[in-house]
ZAVEX-779680 format. One record per residue (C-alpha): residue number from 1; x, z, y negated. Coordinates in steps of 0.02 Angstrom, whole numbers. Example, Ala and Ser with C-alpha at 12.3 -4.5 7.8 and 13.67 -1.06 7.14 Angstrom:
<nodes>
<node num="1" xx="615" zz="390" yy="225"/>
<node num="2" xx="684" zz="357" yy="53"/>
</nodes>
This chain:
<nodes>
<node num="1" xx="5884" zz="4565" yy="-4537"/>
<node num="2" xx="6018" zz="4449" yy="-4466"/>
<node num="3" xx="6188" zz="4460" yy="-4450"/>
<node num="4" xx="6356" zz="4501" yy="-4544"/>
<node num="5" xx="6492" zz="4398" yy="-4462"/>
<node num="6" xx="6617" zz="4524" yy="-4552"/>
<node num="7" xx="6551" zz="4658" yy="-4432"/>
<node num="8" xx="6501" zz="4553" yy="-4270"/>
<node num="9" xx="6610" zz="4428" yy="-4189"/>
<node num="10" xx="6468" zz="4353" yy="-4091"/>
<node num="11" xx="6360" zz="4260" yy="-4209"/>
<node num="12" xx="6246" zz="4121" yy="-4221"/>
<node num="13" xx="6197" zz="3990" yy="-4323"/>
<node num="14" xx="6012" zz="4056" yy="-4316"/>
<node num="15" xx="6056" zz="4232" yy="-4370"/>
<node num="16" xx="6128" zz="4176" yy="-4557"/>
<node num="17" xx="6077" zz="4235" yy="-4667"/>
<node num="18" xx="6079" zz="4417" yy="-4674"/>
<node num="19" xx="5935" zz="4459" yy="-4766"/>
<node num="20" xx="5784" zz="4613" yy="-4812"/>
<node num="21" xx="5618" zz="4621" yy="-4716"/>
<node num="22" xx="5472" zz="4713" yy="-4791"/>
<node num="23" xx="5364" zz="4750" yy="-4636"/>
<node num="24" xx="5185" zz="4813" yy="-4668"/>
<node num="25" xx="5174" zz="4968" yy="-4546"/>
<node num="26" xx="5132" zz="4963" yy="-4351"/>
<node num="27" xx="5144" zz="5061" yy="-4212"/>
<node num="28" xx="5261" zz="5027" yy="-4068"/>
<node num="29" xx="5228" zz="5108" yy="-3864"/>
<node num="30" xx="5360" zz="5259" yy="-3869"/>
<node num="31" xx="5375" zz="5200" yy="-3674"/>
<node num="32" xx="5436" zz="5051" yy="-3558"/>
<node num="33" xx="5275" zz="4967" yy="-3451"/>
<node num="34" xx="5315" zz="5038" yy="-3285"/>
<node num="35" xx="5324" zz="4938" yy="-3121"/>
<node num="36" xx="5149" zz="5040" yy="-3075"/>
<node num="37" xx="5072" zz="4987" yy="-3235"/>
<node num="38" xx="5130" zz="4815" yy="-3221"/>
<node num="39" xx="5055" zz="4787" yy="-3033"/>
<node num="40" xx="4867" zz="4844" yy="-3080"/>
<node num="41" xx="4890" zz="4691" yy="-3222"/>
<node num="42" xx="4949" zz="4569" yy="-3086"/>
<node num="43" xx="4800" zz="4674" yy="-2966"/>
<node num="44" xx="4687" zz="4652" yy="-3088"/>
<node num="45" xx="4722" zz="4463" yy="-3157"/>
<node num="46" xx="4778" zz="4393" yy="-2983"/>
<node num="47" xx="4920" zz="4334" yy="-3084"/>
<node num="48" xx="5056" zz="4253" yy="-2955"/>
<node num="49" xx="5239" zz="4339" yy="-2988"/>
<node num="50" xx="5317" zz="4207" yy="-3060"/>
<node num="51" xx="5435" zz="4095" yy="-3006"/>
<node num="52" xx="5606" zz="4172" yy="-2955"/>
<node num="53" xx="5510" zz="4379" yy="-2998"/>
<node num="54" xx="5528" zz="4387" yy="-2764"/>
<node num="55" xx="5735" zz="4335" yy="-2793"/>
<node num="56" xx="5840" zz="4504" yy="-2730"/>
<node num="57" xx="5935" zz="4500" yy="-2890"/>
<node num="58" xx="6022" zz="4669" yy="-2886"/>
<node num="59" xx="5899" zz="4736" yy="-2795"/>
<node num="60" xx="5767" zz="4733" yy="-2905"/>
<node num="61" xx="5630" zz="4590" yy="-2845"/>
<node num="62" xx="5454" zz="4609" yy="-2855"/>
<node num="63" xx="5427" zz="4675" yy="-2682"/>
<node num="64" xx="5584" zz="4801" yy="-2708"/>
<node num="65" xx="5500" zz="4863" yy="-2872"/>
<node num="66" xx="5344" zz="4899" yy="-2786"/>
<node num="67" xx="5413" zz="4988" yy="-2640"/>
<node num="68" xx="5535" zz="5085" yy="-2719"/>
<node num="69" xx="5504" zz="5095" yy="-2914"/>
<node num="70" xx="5332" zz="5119" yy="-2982"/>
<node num="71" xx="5388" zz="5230" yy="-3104"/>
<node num="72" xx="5536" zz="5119" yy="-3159"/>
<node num="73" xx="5508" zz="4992" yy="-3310"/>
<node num="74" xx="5461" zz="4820" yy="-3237"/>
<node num="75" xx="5606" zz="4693" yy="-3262"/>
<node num="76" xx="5623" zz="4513" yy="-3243"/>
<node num="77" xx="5445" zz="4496" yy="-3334"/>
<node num="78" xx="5460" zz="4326" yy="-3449"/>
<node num="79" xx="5411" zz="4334" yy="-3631"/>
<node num="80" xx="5251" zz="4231" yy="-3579"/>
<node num="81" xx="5196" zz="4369" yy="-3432"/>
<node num="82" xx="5219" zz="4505" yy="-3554"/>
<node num="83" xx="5129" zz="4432" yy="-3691"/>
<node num="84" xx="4973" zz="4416" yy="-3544"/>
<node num="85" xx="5000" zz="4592" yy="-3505"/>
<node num="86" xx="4973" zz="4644" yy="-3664"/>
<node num="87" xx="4807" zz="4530" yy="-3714"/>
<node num="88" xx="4754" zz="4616" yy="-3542"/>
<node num="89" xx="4800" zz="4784" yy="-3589"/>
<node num="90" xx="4694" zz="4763" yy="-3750"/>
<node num="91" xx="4541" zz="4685" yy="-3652"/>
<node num="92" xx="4563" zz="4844" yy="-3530"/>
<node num="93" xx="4566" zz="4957" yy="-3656"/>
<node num="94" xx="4479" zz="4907" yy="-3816"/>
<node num="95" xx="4630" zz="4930" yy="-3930"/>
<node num="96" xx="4740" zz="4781" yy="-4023"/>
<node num="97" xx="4886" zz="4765" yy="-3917"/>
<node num="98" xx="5050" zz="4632" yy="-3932"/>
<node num="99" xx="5224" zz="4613" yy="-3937"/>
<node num="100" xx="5337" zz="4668" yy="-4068"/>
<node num="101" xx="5388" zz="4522" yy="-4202"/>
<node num="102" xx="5589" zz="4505" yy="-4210"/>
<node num="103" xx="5582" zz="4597" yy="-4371"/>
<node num="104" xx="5472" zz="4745" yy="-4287"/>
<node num="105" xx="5584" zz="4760" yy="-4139"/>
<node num="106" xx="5751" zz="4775" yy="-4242"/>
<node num="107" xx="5681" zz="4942" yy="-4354"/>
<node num="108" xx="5628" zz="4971" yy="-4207"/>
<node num="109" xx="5773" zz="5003" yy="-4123"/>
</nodes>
């Protein structure tokens, strides 16, 4: 985990030192949360989109999403909102979900 400046010209200070991770074994979704799935969470919690989630950036905003890409993966979904959606995900369902750790994400990958 971590970086070797040697092979990546971008580095920082918070990726030194390259180093091994022993990760005890877990189970990552094979798919993206869709825009679909997203919206029953938001349904469901009355969550408010958050701040800046109706901007037209690109043409993806919240309202865009809805009308044109419930099959899409939901972007522009903070790290807080997606942590919700998946302590709501595991209330709806019964089964331990979360985000990946760094570590998890990069093997991964």
């Amino acid at each position: 985990m971590g970086t070797d400046p040697a092979k990546d010209d971008v580095v920082f200070d918070s990726e030194y030192p390259q180093h091994v991770v022993t990760l005890d074994a877990f189970q990552i979704g094979m798919f993206p949360v869709t825009v679909a799935e997203y919206a029953c969470f938001v349904r469901s919690t009355r969550r408010s989109v958050p701040p800046g989630f109706d901007n037209d950036i690109s043409g993806v905003s919240w309202k865009t999403q809805l009308r044109e890409r419930l099959d899409h993966p939901v972007v522009q979904v903070s790290w807080y909102d997606a942590a919700a959606y998946a302590q709501w995900l595991s209330e709806q369902t019964g089964q331990a979900w979360r985000l990946p750790t760094e570590a998890e994400w990069e093997k991964a990958a």
